[in-house]
C-alpha positions as CSV (number, residue, x, y, z in Angstrom):
1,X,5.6,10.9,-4.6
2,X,3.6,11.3,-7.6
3,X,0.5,10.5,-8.6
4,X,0.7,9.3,-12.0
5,X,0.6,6.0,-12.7
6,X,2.1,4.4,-15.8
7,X,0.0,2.4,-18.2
8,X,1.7,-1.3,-16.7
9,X,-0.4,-1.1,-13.5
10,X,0.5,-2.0,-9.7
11,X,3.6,-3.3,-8.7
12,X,3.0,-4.4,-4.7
13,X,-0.8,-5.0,-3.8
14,X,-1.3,-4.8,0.4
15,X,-4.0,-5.8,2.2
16,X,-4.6,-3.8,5.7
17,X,-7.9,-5.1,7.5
18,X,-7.6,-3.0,10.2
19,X,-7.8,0.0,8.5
20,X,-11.2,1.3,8.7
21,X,-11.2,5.6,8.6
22,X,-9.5,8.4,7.1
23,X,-7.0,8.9,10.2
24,X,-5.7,5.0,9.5
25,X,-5.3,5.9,6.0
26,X,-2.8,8.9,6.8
27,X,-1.3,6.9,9.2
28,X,-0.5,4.1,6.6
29,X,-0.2,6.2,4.1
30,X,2.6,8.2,5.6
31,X,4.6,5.0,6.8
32,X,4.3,3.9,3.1
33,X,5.5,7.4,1.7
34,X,9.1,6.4,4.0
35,X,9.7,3.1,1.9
36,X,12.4,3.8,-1.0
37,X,11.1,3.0,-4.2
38,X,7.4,4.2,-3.5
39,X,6.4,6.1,-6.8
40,X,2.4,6.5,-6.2
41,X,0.0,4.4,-4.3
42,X,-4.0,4.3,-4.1
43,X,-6.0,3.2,-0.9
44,X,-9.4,2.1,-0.9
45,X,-10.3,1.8,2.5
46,X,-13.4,-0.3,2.1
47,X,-12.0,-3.1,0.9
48,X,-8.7,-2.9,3.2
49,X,-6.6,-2.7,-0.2
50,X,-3.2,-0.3,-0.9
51,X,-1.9,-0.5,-4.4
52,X,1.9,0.8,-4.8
53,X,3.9,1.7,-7.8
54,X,7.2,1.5,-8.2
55,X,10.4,-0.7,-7.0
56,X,9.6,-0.9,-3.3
57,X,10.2,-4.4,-1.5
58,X,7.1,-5.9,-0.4
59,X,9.1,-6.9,2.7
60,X,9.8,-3.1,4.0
61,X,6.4,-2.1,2.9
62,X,4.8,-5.1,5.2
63,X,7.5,-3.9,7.8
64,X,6.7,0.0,7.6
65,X,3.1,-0.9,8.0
66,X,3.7,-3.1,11.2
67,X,5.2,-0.6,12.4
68,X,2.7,2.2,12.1
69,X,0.9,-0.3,14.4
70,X,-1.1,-2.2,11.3
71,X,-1.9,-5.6,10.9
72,X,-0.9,-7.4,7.7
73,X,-2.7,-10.2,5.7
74,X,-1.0,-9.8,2.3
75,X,1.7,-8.3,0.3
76,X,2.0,-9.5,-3.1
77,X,1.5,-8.5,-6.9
78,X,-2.4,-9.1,-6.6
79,X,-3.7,-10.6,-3.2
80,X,-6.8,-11.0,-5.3
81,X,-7.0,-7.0,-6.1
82,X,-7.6,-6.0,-9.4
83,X,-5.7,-3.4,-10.7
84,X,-7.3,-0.1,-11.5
């Protein structure tokens, strides 16, 4: 996975409330790394918020995430994130 992201922005905005400390970002981070289609991603753990690039379905992101044992609130192409 790369971390370069291209000049058009986020493609999949998630919101993970739950996720409060660095060991909840590896965990999510690493369920999110399994998803096809996962180019790059940025978590700010303050505000709850992953931001994915790439063609990844918002559907096996949310389901990767569940998985790892993480609650949910939104996957979409903003959830009210701004893209940075």
């Amino acid at each position: 996975m790369s971390s370069h992201i291209r000049d058009g922005g986020w493609d999949v905005v998630v919101t993970v409330p739950d996720m409060r400390c660095r060991h909840d970002v590896r965990m999510v981070s690493a369920a999110i790394t399994d998803v096809d289609g996962v180019v790059a991603m940025q978590v700010d753990v303050d505000s709850g918020t992953i931001r994915i690039e790439g063609d990844a379905s918002p559907g096996l992101v949310r389901a990767a995430i569940v998985a790892a044992g993480y609650r949910v609130t939104c996957v979409s192409r903003s959830c009210g994130a701004s893209a940075s």
